[in-house]
LUMLUMDREN-2810 file (N, C-alpha, C; in Angstrom, 1 decimal):
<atoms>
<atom><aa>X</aa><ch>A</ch><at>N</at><xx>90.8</xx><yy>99.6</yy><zz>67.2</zz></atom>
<atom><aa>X</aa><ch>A</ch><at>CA</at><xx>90.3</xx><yy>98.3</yy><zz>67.3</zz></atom>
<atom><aa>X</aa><ch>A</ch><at>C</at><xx>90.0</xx><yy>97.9</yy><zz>68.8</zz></atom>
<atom><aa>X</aa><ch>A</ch><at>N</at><xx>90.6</xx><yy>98.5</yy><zz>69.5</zz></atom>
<atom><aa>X</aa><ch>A</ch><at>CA</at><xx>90.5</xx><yy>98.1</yy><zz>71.1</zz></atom>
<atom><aa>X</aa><ch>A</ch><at>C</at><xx>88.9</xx><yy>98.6</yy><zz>71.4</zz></atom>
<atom><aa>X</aa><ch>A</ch><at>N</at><xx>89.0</xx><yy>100.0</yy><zz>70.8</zz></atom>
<atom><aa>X</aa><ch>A</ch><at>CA</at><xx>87.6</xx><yy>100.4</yy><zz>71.7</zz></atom>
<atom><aa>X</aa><ch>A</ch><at>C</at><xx>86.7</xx><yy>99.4</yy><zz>71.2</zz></atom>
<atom><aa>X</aa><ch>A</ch><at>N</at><xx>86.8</xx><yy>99.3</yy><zz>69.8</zz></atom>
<atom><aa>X</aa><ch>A</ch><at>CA</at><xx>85.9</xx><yy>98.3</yy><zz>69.5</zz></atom>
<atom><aa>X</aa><ch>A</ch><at>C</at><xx>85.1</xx><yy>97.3</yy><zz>70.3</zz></atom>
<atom><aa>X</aa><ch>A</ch><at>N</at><xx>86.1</xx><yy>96.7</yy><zz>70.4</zz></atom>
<atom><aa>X</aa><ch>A</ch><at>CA</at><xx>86.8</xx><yy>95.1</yy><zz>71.3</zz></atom>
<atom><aa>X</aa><ch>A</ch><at>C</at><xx>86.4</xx><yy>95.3</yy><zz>72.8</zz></atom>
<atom><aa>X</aa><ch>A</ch><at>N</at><xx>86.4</xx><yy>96.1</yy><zz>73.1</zz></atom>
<atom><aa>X</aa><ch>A</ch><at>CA</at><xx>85.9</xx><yy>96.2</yy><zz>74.5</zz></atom>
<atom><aa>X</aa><ch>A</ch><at>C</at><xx>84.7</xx><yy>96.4</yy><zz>74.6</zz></atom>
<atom><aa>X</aa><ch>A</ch><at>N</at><xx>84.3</xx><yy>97.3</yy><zz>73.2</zz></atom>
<atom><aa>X</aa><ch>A</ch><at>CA</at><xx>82.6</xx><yy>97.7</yy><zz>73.6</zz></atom>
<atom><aa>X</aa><ch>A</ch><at>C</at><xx>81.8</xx><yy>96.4</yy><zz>73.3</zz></atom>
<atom><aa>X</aa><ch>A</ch><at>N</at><xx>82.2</xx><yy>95.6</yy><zz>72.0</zz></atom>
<atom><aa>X</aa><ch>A</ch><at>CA</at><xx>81.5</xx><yy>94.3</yy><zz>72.8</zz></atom>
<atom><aa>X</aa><ch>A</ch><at>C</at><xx>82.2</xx><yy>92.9</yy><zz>73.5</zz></atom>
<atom><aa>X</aa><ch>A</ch><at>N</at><xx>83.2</xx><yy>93.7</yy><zz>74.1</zz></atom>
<atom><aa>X</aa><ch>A</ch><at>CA</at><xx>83.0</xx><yy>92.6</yy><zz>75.2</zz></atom>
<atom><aa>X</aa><ch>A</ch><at>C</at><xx>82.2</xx><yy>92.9</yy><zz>76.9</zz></atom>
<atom><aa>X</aa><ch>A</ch><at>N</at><xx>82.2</xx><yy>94.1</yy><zz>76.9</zz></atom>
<atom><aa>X</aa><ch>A</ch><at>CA</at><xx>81.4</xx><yy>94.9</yy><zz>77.7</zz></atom>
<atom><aa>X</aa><ch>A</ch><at>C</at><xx>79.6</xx><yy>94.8</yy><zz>77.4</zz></atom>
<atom><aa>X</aa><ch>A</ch><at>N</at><xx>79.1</xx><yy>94.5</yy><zz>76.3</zz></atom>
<atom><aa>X</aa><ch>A</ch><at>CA</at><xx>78.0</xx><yy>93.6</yy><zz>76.3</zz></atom>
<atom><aa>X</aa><ch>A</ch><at>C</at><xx>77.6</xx><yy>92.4</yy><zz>77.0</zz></atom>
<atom><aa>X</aa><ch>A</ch><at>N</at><xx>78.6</xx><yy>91.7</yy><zz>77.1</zz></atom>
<atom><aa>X</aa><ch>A</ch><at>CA</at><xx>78.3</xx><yy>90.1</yy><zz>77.9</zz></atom>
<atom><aa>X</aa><ch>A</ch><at>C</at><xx>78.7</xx><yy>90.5</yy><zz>79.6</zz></atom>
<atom><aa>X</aa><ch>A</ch><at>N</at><xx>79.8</xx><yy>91.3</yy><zz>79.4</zz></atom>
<atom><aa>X</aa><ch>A</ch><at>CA</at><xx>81.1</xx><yy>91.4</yy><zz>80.6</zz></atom>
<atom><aa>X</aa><ch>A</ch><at>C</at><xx>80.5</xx><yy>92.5</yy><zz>81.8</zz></atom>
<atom><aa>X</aa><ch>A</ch><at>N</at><xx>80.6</xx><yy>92.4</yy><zz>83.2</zz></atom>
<atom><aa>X</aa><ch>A</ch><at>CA</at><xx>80.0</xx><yy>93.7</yy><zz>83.8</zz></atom>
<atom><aa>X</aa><ch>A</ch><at>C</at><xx>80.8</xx><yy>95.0</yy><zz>83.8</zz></atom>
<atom><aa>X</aa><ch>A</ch><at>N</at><xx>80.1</xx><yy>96.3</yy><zz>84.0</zz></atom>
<atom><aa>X</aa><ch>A</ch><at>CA</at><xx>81.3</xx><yy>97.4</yy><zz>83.7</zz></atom>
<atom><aa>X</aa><ch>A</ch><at>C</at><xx>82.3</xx><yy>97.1</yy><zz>84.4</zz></atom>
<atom><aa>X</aa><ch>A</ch><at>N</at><xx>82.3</xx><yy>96.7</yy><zz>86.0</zz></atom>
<atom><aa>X</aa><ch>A</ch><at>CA</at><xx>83.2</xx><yy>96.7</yy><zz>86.9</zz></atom>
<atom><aa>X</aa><ch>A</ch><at>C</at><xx>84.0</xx><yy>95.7</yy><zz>86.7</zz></atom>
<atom><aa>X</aa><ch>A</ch><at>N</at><xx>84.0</xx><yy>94.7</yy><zz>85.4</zz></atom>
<atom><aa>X</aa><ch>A</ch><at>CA</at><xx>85.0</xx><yy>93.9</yy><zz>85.1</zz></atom>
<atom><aa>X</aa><ch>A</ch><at>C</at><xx>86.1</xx><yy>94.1</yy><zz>84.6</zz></atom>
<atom><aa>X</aa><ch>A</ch><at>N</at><xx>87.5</xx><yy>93.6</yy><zz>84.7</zz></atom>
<atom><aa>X</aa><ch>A</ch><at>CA</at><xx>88.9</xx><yy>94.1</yy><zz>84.3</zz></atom>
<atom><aa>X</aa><ch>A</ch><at>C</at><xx>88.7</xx><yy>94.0</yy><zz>83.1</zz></atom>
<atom><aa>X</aa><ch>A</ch><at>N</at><xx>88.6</xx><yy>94.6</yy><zz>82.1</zz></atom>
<atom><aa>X</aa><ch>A</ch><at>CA</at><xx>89.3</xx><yy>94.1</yy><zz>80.6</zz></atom>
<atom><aa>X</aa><ch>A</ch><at>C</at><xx>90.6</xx><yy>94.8</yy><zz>80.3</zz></atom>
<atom><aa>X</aa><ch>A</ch><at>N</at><xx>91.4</xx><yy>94.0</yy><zz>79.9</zz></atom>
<atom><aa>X</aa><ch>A</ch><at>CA</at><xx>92.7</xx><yy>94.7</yy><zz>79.1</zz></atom>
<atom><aa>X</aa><ch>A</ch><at>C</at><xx>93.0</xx><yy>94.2</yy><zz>77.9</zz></atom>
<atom><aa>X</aa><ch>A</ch><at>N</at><xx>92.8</xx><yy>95.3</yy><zz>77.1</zz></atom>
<atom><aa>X</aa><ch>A</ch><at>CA</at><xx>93.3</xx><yy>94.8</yy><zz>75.3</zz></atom>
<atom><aa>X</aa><ch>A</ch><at>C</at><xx>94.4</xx><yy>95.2</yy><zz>74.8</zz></atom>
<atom><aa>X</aa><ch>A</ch><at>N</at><xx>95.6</xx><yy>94.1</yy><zz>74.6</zz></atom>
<atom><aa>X</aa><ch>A</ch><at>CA</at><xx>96.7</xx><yy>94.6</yy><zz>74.1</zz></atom>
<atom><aa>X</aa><ch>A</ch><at>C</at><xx>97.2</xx><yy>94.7</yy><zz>72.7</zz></atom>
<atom><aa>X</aa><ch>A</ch><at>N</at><xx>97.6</xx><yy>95.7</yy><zz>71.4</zz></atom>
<atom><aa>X</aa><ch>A</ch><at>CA</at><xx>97.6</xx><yy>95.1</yy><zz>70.5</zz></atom>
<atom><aa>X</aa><ch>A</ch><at>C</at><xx>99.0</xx><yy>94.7</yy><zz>70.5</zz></atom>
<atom><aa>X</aa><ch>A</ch><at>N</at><xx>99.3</xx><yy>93.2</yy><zz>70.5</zz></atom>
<atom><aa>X</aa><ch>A</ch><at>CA</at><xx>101.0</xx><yy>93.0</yy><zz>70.7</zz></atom>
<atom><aa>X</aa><ch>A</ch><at>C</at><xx>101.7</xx><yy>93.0</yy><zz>69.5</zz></atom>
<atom><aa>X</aa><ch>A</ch><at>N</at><xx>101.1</xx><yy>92.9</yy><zz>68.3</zz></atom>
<atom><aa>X</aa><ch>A</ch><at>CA</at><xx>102.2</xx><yy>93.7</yy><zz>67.4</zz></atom>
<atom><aa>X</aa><ch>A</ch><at>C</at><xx>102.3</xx><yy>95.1</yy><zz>66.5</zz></atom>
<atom><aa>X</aa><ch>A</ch><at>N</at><xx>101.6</xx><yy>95.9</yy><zz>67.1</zz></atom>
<atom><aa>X</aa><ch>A</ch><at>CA</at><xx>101.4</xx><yy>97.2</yy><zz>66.9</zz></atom>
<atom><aa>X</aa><ch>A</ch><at>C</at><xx>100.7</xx><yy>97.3</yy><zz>65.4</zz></atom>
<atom><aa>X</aa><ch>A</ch><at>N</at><xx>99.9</xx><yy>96.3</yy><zz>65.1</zz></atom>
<atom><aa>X</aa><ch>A</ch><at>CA</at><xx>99.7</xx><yy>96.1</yy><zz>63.7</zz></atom>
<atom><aa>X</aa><ch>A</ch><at>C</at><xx>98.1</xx><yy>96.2</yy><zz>63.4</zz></atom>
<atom><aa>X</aa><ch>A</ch><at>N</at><xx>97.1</xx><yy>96.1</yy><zz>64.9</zz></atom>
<atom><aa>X</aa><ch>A</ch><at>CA</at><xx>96.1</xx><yy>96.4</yy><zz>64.8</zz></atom>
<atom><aa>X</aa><ch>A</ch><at>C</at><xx>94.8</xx><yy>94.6</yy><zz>64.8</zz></atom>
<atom><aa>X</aa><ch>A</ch><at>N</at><xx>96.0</xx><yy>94.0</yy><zz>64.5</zz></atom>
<atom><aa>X</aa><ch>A</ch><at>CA</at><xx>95.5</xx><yy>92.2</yy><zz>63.9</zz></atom>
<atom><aa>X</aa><ch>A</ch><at>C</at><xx>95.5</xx><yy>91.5</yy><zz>65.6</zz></atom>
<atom><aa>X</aa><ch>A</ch><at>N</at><xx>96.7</xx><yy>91.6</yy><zz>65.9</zz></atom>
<atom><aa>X</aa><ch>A</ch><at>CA</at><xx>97.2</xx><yy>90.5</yy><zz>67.3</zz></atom>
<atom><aa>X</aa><ch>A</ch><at>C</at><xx>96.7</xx><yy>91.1</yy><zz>68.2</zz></atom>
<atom><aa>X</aa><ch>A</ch><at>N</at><xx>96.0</xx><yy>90.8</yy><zz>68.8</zz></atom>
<atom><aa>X</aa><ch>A</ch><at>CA</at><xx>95.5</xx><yy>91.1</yy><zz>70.4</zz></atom>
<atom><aa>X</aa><ch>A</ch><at>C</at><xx>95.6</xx><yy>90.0</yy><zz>71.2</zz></atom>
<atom><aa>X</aa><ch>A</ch><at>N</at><xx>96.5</xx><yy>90.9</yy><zz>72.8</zz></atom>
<atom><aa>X</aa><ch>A</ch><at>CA</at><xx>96.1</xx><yy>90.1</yy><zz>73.7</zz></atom>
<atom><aa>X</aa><ch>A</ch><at>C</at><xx>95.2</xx><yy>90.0</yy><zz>74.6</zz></atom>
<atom><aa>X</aa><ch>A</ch><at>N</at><xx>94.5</xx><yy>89.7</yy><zz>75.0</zz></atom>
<atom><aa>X</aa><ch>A</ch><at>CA</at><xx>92.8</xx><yy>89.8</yy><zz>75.9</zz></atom>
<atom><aa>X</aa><ch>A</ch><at>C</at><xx>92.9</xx><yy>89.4</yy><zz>77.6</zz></atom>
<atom><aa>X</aa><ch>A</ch><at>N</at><xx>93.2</xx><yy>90.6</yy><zz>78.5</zz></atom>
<atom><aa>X</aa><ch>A</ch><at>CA</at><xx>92.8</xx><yy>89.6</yy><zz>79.7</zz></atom>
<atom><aa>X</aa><ch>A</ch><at>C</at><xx>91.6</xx><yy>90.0</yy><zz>80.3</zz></atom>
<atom><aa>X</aa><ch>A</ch><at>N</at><xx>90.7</xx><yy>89.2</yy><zz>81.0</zz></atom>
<atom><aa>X</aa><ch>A</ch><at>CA</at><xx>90.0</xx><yy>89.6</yy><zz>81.4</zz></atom>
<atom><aa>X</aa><ch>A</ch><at>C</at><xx>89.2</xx><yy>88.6</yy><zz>82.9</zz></atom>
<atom><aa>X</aa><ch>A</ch><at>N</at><xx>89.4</xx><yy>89.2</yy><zz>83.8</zz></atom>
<atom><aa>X</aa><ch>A</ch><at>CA</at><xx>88.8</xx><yy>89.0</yy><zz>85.1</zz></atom>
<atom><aa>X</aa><ch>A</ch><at>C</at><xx>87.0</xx><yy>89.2</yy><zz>85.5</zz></atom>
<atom><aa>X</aa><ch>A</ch><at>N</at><xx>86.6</xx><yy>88.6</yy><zz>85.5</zz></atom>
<atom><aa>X</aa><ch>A</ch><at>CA</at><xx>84.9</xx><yy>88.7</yy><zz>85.8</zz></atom>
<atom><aa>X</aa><ch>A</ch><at>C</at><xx>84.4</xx><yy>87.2</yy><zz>86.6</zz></atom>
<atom><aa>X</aa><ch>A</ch><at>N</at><xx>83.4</xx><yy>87.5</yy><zz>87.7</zz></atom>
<atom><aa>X</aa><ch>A</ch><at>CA</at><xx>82.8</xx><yy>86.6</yy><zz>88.4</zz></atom>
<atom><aa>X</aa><ch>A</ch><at>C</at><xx>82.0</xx><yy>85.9</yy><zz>87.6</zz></atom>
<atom><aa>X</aa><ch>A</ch><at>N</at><xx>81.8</xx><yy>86.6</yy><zz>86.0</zz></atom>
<atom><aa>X</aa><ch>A</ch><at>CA</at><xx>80.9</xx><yy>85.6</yy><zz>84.8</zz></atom>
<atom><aa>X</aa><ch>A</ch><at>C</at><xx>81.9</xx><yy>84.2</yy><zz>84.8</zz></atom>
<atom><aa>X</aa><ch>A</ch><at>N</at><xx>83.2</xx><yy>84.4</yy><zz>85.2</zz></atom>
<atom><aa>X</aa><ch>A</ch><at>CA</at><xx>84.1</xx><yy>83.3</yy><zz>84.6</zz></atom>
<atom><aa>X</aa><ch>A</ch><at>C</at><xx>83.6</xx><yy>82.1</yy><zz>86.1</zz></atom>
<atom><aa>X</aa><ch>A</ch><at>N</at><xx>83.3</xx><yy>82.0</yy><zz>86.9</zz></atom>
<atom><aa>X</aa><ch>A</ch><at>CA</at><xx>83.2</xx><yy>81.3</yy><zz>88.3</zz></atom>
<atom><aa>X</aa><ch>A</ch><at>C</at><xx>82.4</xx><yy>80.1</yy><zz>87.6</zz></atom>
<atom><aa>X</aa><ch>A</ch><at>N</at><xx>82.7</xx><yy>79.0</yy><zz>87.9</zz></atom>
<atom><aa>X</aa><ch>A</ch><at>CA</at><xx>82.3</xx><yy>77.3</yy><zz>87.6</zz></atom>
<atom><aa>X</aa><ch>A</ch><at>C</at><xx>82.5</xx><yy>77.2</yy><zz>85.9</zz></atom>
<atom><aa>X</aa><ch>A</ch><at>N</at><xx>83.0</xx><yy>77.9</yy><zz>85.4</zz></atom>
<atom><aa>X</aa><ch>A</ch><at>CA</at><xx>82.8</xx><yy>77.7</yy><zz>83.8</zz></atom>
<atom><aa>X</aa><ch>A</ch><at>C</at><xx>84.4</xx><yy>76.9</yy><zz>83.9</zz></atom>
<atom><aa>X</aa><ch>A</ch><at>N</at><xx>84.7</xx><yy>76.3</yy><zz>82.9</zz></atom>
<atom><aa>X</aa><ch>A</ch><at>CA</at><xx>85.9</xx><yy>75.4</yy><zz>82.2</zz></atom>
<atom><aa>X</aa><ch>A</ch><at>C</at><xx>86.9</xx><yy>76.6</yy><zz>81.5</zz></atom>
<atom><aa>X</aa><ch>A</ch><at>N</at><xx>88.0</xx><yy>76.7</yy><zz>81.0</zz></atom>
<atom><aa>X</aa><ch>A</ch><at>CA</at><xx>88.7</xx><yy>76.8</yy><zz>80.5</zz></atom>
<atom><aa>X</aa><ch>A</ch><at>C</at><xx>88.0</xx><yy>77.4</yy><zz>78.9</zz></atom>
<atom><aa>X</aa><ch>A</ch><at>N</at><xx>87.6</xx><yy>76.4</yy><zz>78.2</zz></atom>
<atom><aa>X</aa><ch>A</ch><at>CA</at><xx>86.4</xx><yy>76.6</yy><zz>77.0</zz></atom>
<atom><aa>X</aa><ch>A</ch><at>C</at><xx>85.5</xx><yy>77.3</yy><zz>76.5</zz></atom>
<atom><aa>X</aa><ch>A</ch><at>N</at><xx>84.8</xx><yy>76.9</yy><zz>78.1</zz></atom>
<atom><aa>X</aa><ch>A</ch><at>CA</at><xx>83.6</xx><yy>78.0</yy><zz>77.8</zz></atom>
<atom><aa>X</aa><ch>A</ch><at>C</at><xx>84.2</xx><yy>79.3</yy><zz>78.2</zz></atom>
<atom><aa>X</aa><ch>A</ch><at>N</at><xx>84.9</xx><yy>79.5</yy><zz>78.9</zz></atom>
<atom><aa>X</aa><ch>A</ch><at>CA</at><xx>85.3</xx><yy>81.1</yy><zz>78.9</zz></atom>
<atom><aa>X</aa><ch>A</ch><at>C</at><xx>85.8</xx><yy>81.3</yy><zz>77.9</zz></atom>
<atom><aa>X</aa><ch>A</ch><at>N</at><xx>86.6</xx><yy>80.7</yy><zz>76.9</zz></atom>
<atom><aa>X</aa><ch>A</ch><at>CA</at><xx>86.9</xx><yy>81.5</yy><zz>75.9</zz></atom>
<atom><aa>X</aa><ch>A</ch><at>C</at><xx>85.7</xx><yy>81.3</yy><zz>74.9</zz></atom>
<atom><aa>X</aa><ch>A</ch><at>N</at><xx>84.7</xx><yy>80.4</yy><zz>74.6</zz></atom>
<atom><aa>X</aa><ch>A</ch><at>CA</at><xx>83.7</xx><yy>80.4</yy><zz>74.0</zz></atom>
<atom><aa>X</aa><ch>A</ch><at>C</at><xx>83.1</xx><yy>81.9</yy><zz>74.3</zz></atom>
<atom><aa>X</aa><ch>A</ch><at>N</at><xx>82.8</xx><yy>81.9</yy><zz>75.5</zz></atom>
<atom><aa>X</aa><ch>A</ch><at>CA</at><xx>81.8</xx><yy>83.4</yy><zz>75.9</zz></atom>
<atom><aa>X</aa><ch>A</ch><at>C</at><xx>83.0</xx><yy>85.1</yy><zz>75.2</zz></atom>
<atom><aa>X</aa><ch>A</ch><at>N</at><xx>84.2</xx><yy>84.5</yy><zz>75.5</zz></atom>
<atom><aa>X</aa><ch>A</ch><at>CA</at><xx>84.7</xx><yy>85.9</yy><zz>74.8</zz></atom>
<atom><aa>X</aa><ch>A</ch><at>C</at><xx>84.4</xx><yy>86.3</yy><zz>72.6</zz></atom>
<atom><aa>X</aa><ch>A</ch><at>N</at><xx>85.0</xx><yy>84.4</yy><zz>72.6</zz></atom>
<atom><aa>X</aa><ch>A</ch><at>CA</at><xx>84.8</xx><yy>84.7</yy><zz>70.8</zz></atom>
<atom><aa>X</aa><ch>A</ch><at>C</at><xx>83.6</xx><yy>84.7</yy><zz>70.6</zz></atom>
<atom><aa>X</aa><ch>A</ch><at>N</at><xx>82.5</xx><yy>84.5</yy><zz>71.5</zz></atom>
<atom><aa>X</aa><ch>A</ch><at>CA</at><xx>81.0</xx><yy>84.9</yy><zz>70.7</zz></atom>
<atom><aa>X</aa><ch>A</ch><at>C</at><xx>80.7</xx><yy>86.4</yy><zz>70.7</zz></atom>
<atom><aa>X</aa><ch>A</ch><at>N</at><xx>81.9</xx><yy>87.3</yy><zz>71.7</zz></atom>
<atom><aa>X</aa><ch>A</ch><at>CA</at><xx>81.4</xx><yy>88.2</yy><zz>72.2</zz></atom>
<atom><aa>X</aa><ch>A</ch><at>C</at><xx>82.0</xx><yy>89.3</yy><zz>70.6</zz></atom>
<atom><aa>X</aa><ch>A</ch><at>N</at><xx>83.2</xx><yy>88.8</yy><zz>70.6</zz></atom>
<atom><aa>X</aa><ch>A</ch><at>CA</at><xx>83.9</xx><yy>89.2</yy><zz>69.4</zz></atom>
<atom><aa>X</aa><ch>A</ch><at>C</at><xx>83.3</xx><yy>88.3</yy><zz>67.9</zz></atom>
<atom><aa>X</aa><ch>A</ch><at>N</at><xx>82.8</xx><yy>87.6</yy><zz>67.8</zz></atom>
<atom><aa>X</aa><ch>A</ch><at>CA</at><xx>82.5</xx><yy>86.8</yy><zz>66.5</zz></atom>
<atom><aa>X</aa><ch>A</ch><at>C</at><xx>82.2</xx><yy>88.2</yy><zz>65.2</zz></atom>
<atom><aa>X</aa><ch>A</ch><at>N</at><xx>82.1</xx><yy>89.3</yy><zz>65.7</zz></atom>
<atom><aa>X</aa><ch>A</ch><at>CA</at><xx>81.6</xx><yy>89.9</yy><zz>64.5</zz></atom>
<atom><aa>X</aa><ch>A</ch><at>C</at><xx>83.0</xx><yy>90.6</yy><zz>63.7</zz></atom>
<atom><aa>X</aa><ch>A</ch><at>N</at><xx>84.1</xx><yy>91.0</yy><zz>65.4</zz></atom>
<atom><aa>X</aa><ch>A</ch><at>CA</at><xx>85.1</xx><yy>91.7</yy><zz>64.4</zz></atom>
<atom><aa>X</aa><ch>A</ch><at>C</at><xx>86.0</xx><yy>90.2</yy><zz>63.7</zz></atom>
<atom><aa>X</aa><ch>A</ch><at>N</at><xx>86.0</xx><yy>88.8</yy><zz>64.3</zz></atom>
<atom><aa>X</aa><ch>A</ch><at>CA</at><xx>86.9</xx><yy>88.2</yy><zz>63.9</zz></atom>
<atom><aa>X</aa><ch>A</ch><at>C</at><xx>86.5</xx><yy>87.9</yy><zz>62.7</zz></atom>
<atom><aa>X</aa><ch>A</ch><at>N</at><xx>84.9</xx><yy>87.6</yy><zz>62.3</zz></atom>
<atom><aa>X</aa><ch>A</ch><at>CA</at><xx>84.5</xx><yy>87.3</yy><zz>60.8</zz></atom>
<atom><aa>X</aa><ch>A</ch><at>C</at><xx>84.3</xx><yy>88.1</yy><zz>59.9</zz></atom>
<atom><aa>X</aa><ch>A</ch><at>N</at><xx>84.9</xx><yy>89.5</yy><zz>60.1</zz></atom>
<atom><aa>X</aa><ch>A</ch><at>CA</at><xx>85.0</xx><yy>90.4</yy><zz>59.1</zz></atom>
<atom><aa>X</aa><ch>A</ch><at>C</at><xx>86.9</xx><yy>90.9</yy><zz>58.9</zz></atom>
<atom><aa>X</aa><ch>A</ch><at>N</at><xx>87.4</xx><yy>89.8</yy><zz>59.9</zz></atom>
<atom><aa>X</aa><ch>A</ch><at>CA</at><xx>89.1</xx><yy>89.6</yy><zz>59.7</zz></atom>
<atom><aa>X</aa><ch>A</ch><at>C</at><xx>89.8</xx><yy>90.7</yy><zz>60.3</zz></atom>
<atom><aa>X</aa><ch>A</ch><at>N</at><xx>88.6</xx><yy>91.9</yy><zz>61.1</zz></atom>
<atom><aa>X</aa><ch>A</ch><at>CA</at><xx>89.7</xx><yy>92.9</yy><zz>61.6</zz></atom>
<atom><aa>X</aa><ch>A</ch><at>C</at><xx>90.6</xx><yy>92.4</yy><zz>63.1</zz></atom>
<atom><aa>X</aa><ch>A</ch><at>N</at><xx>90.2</xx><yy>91.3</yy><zz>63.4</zz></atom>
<atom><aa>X</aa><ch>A</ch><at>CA</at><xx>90.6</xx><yy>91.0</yy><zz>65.0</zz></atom>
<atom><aa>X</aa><ch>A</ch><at>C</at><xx>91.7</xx><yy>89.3</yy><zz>63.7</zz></atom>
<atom><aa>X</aa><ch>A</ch><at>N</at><xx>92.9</xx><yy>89.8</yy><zz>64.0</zz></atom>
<atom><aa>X</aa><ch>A</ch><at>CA</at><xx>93.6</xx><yy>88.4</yy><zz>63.0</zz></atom>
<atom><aa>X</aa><ch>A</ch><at>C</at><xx>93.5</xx><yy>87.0</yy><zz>63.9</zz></atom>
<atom><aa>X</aa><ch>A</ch><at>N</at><xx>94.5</xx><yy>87.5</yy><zz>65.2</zz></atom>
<atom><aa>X</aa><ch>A</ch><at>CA</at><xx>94.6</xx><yy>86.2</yy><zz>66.0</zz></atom>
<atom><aa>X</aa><ch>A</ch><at>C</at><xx>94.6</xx><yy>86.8</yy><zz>67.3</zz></atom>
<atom><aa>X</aa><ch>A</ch><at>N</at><xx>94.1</xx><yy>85.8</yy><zz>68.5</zz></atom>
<atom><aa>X</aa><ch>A</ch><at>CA</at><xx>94.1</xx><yy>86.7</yy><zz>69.9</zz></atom>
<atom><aa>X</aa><ch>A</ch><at>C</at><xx>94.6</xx><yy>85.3</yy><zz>70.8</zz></atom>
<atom><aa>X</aa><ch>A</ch><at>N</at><xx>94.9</xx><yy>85.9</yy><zz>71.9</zz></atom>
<atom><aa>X</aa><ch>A</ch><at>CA</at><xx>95.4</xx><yy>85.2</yy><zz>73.1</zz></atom>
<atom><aa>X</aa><ch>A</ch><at>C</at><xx>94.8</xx><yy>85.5</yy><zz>74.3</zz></atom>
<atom><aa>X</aa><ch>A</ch><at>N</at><xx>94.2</xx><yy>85.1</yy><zz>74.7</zz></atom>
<atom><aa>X</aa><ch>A</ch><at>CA</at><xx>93.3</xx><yy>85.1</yy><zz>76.2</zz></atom>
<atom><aa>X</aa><ch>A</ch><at>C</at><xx>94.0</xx><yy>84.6</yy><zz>77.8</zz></atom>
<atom><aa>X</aa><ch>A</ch><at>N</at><xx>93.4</xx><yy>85.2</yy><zz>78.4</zz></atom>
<atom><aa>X</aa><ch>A</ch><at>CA</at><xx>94.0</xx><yy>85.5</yy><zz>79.6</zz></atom>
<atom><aa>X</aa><ch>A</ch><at>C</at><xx>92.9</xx><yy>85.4</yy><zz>80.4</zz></atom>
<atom><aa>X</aa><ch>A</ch><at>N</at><xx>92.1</xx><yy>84.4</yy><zz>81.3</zz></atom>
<atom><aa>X</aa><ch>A</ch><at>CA</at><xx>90.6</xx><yy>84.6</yy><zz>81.8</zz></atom>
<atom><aa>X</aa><ch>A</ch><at>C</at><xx>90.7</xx><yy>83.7</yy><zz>83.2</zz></atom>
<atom><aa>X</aa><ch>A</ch><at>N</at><xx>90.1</xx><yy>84.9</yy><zz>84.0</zz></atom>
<atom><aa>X</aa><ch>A</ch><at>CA</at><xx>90.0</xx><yy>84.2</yy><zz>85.5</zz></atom>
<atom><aa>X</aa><ch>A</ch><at>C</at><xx>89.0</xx><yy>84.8</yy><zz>86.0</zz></atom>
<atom><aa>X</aa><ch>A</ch><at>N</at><xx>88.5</xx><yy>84.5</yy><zz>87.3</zz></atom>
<atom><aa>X</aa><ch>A</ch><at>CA</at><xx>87.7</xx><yy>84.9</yy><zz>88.7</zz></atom>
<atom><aa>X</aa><ch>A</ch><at>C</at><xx>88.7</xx><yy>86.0</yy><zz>89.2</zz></atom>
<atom><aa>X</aa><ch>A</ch><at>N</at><xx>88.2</xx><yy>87.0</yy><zz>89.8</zz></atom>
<atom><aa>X</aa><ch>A</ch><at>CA</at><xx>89.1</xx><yy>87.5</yy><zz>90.9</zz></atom>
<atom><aa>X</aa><ch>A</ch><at>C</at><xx>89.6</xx><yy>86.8</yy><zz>91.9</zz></atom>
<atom><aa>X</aa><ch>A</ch><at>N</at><xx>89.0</xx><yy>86.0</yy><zz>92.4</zz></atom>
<atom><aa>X</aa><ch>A</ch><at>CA</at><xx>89.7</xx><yy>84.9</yy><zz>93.2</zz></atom>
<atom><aa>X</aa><ch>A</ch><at>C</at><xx>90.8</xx><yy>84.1</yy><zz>92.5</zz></atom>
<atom><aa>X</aa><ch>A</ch><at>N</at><xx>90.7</xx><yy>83.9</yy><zz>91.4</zz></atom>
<atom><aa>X</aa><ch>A</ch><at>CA</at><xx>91.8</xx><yy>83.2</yy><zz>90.8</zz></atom>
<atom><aa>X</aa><ch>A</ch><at>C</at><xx>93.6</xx><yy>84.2</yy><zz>90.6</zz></atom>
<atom><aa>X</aa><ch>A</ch><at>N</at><xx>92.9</xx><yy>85.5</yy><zz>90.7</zz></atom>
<atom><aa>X</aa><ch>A</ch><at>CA</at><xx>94.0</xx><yy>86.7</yy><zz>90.5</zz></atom>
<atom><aa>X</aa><ch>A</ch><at>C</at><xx>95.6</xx><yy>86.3</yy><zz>91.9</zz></atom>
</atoms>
């Protein structure tokens, strides 16, 4: 489910962007998501996570992604 998860978040996200996908209960459902990208610079809190669940909207509406936790900044914010 990670590669999944990464390949489309790697659609919106540049290659040279951090992603880390963690599955935190070894169950395949819970993911944690961090992810570093200059896409995140003047956006809110919201829309960054808006731009991840749109990026994911296809595993979460077919129920393989259960629940996730986001983690999203600038590199300057690191």
């Amino acid at each position: 489910m990670e590669e999944e998860a990464k390949k489309a978040l790697y659609k919106i996200f540049a290659q040279d962007d951090e992603i880390e996908i963690v599955d935190e209960k070894g169950d395949g459902r819970h993911f944690y998501i961090q992810i570093v990208s200059e896409k995140f610079k003047n956006k809110s809190l919201v829309e960054r996570s808006r731009m991840v669940y749109r990026a994911l909207n296809d595993l979460l509406k077919k129920d393989h992604m259960h629940a996730v936790r986001l983690k999203l900044k600038t590199p300057k914010e690191c």
